[in-house]
MOPAC internal coordinates of N, CA, C and O (Angstrom, degrees):
PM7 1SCF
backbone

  N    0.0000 0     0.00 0     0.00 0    0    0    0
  C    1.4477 1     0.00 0     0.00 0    1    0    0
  C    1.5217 1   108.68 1     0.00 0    2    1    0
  O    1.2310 1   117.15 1   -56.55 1    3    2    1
  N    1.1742 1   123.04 1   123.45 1    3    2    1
  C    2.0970 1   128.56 1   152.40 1    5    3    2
  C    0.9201 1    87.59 1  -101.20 1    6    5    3
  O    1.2310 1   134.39 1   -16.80 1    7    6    5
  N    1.8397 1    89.78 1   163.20 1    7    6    5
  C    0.7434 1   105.91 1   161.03 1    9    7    6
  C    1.6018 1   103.10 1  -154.02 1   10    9    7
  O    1.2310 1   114.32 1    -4.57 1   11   10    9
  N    1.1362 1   128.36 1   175.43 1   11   10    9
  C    1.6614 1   117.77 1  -125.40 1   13   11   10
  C    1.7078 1    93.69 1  -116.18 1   14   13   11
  O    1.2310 1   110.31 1   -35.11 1   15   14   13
  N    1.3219 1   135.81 1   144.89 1   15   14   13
  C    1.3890 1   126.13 1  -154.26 1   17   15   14
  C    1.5349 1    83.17 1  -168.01 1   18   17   15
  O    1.2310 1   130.63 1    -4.55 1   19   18   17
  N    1.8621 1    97.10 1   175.45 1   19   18   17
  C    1.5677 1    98.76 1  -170.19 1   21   19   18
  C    1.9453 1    79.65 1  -158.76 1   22   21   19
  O    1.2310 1   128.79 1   -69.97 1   23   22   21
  N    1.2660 1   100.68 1   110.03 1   23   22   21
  C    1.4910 1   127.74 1   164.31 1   25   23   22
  C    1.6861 1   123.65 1   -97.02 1   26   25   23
  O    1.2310 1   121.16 1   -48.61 1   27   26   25
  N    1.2734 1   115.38 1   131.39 1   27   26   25
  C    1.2039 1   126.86 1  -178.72 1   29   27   26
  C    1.8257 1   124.39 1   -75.51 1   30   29   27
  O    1.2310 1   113.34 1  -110.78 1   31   30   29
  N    1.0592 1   130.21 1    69.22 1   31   30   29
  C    1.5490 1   117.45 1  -173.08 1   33   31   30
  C    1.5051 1   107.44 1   -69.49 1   34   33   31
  O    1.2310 1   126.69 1   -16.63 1   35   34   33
  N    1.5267 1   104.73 1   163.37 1   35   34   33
  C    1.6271 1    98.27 1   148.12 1   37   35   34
  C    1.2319 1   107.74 1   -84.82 1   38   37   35
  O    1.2310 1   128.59 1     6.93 1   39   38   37
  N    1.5833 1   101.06 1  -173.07 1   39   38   37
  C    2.0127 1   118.92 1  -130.79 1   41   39   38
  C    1.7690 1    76.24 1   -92.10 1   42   41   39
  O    1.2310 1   130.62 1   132.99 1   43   42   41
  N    1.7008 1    97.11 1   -47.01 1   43   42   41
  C    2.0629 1   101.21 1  -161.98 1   45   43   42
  C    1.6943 1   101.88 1   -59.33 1   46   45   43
  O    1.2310 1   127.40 1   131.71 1   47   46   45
  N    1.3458 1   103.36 1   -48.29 1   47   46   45
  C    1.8624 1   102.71 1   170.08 1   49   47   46
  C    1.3386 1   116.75 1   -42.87 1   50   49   47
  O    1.2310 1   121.77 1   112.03 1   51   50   49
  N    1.2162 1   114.22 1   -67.97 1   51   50   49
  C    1.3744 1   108.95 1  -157.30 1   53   51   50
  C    1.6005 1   108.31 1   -68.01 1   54   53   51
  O    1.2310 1   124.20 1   150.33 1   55   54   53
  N    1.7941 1   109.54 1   -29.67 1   55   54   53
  C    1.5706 1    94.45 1   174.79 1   57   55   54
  C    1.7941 1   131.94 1   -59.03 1   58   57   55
  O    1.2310 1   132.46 1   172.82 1   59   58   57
  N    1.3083 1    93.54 1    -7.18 1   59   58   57
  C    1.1733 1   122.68 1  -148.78 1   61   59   58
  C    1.8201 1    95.80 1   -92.82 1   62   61   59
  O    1.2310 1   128.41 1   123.91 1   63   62   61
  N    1.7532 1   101.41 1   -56.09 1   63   62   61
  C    1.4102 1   106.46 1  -178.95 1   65   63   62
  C    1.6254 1    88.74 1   -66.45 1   66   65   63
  O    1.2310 1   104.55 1   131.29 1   67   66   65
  N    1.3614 1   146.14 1   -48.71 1   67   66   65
  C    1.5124 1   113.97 1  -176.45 1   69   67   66
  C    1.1145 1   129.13 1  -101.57 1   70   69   67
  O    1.2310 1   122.35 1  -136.25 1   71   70   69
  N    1.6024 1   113.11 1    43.75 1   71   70   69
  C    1.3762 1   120.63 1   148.10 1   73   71   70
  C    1.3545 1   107.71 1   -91.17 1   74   73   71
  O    1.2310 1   109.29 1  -173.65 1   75   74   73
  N    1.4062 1   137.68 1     6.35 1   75   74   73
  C    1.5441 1   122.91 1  -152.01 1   77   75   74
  C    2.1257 1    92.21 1  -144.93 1   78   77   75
  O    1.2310 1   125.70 1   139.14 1   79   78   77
  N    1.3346 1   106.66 1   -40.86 1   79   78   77
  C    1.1955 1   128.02 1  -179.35 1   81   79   78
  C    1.3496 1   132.77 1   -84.77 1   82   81   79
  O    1.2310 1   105.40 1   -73.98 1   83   82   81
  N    1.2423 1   144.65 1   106.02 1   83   82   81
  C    1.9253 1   131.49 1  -172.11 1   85   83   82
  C    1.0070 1    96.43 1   -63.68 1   86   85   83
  O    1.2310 1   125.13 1   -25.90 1   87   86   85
  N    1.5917 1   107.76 1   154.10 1   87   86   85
  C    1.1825 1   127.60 1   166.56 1   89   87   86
  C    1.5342 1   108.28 1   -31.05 1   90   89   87
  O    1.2310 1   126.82 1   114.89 1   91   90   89
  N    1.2553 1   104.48 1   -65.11 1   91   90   89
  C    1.8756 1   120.00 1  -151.79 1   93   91   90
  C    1.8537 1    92.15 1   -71.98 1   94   93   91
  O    1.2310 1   124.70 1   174.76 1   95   94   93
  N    0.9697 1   108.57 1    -5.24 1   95   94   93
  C    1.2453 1   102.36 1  -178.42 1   97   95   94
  C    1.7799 1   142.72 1  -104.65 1   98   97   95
  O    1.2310 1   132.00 1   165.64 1   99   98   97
  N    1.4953 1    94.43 1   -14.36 1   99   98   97
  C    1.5770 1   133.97 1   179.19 1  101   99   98
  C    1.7228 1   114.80 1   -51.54 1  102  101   99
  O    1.2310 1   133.08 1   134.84 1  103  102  101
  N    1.6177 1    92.33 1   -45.16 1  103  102  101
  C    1.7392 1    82.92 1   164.32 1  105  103  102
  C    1.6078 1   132.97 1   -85.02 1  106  105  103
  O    1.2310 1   129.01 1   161.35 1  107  106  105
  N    2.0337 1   100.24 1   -18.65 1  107  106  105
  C    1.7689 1    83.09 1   167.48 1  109  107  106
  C    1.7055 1   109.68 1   -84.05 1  110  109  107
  O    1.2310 1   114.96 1   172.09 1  111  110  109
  N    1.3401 1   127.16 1    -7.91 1  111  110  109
  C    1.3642 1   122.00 1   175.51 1  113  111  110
  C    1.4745 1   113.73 1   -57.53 1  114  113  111
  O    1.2310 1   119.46 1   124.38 1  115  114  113
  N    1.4962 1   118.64 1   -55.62 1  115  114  113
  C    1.4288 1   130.87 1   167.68 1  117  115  114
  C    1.7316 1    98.20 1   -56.07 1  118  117  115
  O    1.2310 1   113.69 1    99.05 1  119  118  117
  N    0.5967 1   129.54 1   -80.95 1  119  118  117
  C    1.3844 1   107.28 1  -172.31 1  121  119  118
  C    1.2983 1   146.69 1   -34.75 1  122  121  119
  O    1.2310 1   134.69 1   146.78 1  123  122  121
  N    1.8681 1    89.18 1   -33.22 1  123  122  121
  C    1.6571 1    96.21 1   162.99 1  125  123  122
  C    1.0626 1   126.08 1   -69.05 1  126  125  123
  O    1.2310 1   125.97 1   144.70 1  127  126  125
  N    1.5616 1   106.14 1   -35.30 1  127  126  125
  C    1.5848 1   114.39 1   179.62 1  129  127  126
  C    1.2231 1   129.21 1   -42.51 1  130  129  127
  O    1.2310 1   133.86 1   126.92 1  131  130  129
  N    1.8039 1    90.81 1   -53.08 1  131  130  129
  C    1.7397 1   107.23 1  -177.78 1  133  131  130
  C    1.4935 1   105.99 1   -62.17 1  134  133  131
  O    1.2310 1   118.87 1   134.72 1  135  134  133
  N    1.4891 1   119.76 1   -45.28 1  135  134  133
  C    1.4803 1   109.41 1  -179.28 1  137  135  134
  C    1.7699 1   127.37 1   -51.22 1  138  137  135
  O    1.2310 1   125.81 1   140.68 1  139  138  137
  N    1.5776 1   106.45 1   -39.32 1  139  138  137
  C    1.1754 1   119.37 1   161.53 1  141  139  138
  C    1.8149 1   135.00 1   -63.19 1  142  141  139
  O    1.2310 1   131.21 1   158.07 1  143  142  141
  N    1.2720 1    95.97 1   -21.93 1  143  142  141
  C    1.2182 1   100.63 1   166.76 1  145  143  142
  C    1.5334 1   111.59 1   -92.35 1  146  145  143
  O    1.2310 1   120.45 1   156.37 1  147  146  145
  N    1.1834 1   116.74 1   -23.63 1  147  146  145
  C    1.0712 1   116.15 1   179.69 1  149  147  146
  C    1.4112 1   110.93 1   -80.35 1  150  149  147
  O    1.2310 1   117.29 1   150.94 1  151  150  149
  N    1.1861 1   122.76 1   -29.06 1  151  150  149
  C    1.5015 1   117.55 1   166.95 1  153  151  150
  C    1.6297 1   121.80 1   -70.47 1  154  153  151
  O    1.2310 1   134.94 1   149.76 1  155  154  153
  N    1.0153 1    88.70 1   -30.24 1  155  154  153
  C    1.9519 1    91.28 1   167.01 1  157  155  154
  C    1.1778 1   120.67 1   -83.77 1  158  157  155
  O    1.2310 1   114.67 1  -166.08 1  159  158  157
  N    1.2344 1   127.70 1    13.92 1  159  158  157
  C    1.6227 1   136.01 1   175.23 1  161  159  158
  C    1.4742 1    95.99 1  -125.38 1  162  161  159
  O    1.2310 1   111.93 1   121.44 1  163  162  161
  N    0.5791 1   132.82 1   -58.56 1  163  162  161
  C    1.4101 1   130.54 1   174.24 1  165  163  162
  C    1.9365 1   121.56 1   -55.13 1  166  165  163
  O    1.2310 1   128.09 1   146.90 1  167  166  165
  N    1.5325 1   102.04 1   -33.10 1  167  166  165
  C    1.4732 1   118.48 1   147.75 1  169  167  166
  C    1.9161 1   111.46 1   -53.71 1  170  169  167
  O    1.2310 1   126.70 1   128.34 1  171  170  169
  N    1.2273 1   104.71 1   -51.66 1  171  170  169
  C    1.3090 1    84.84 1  -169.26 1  173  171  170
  C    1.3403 1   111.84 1   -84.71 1  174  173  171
  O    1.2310 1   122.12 1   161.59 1  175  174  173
  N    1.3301 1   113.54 1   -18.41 1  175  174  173
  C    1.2527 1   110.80 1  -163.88 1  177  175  174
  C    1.5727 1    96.57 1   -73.58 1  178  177  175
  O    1.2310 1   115.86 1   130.15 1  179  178  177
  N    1.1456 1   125.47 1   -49.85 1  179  178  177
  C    2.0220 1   109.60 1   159.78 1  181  179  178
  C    1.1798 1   110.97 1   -53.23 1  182  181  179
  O    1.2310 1    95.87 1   144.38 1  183  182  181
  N    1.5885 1   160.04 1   -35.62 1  183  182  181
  C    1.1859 1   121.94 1   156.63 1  185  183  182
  C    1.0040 1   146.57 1   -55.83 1  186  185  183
  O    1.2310 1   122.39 1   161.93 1  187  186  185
  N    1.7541 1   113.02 1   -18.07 1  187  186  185
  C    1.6765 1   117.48 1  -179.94 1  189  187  186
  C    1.6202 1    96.86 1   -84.34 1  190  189  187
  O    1.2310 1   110.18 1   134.48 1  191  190  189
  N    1.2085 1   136.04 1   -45.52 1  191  190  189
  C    1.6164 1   122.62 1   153.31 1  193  191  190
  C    1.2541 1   137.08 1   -20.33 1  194  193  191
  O    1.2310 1   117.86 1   126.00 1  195  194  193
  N    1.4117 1   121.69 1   -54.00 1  195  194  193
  C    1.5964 1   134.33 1  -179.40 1  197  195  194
  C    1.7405 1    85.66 1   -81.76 1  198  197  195
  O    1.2310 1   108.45 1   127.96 1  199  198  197
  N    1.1699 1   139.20 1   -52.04 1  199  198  197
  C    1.6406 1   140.49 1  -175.70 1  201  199  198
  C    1.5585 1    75.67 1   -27.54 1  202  201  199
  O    1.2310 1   123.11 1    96.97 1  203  202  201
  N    1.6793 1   111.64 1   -83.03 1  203  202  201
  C    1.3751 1   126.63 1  -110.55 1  205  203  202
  C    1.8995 1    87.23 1   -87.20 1  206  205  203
  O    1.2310 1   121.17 1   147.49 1  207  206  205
  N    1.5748 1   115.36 1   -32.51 1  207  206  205
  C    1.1946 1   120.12 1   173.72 1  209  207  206
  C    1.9208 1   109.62 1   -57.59 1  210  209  207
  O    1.2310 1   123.48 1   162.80 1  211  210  209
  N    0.8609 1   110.94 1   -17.20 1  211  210  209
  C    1.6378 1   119.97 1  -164.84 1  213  211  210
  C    1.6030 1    97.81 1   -94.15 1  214  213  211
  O    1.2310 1   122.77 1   114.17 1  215  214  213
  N    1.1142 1   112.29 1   -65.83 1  215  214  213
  C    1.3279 1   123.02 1  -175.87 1  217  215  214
  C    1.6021 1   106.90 1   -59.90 1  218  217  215
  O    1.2310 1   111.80 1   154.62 1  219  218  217
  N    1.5944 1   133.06 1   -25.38 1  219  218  217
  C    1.1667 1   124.12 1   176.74 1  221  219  218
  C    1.2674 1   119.24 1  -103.70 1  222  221  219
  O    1.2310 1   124.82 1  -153.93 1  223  222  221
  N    1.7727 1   108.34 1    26.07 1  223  222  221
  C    1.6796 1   101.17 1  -179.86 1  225  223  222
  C    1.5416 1    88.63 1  -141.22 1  226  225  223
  O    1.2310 1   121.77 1  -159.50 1  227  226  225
  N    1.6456 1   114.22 1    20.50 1  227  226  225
  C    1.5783 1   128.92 1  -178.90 1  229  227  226
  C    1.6652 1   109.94 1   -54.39 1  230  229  227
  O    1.2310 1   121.28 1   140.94 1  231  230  229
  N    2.0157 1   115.16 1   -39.06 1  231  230  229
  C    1.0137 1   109.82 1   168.10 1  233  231  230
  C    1.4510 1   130.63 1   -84.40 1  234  233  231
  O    1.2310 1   121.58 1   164.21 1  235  234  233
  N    0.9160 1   114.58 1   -15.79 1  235  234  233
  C    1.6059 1   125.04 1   158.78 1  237  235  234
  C    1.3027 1   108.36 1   -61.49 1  238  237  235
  O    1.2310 1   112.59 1   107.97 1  239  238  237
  N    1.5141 1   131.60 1   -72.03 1  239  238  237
  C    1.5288 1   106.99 1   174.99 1  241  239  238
  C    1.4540 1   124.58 1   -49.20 1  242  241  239
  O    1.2310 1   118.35 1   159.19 1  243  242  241
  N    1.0590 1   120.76 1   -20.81 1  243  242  241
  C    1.7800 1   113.67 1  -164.67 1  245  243  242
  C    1.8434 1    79.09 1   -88.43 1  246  245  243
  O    1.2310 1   115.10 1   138.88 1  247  246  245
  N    1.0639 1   126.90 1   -41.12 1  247  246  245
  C    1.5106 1   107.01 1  -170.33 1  249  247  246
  C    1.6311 1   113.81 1   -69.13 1  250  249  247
  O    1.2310 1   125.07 1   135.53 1  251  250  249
  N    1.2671 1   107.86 1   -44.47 1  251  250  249
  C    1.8275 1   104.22 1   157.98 1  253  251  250
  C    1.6184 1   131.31 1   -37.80 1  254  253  251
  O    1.2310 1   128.83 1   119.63 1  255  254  253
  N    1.5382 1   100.60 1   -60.37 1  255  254  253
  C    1.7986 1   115.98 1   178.04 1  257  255  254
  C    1.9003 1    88.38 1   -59.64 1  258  257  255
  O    1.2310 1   113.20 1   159.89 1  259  258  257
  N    1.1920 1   130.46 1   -20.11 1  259  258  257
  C    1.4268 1   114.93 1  -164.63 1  261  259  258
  C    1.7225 1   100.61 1   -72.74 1  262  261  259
  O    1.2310 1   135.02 1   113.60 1  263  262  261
  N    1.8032 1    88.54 1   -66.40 1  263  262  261
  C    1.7902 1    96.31 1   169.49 1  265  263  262
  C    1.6874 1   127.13 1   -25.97 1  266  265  263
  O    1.2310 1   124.01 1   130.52 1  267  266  265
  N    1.6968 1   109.91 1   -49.48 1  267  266  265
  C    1.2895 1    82.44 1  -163.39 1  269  267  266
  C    1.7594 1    85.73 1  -112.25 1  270  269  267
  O    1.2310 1   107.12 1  -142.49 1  271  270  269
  N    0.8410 1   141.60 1    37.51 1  271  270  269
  C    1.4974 1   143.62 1   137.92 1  273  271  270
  C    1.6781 1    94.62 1   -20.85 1  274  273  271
  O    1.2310 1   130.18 1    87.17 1  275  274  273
  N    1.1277 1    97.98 1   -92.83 1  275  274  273
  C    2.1334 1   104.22 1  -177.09 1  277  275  274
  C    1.9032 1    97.95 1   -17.62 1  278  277  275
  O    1.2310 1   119.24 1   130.47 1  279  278  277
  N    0.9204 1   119.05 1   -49.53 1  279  278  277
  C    1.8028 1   115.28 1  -153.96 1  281  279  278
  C    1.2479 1   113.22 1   -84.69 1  282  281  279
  O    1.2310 1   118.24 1   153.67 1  283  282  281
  N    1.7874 1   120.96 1   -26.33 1  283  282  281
  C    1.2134 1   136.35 1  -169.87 1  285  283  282
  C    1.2120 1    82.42 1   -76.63 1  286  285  283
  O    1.2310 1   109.39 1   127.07 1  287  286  285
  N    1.1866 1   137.48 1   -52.93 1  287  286  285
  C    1.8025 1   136.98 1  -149.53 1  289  287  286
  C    1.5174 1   100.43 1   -93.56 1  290  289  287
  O    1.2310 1   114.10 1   175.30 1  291  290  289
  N    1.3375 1   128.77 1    -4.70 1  291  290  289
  C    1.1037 1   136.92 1  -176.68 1  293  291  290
  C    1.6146 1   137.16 1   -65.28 1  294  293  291
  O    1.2310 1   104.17 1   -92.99 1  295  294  293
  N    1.6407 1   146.80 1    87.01 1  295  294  293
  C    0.9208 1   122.10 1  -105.79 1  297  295  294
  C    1.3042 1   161.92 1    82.75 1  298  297  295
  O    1.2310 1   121.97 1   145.91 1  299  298  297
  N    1.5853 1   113.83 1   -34.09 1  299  298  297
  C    1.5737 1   128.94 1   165.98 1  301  299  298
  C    1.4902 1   110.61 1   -91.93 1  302  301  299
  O    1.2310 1   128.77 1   -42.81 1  303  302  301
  N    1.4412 1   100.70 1   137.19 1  303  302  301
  C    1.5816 1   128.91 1   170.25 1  305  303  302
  C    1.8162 1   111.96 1   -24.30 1  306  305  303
  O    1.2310 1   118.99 1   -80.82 1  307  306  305
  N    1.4831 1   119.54 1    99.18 1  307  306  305
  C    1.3322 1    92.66 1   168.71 1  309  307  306
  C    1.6391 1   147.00 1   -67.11 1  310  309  307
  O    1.2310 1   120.10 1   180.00 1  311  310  309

């Protein structure tokens, strides 16, 4: 489904997208764009999550790796 919209460029952009772009072709270019940018923001925006999820459960893992410290070493040659 489109659906039909009216976006503002600047004058130097847009001359720019139709020096490089056909006419008939200008609205699936913008569209791809936006999808691609939109996937890379949306990419990061789940990495600064897992960052910020990682970093706020930092003391919970170090208290786990503490627990089984004894078991990892458990068995091996001193």
């Amino acid at each position: 489904m489109t659906t039909k919209t009216t976006v503002t460029l600047d004058e130097k952009l847009l001359n720019r997208l139709r020096e490089v772009v056909p006419q008939r072709g200008i609205s699936r270019f913008i569209n791809e764009a936006v999808a691609e940018k939109l996937a890379a923001l949306e990419r990061q925006r789940i990495e600064d999550e897992m960052k910020e999820g990682y970093i706020a459960t930092r003391e919970d893992r170090d208290a786990l790796a503490a627990d089984w410290a004894a078991a990892d070493l458990e068995g091996w040659p001193e």
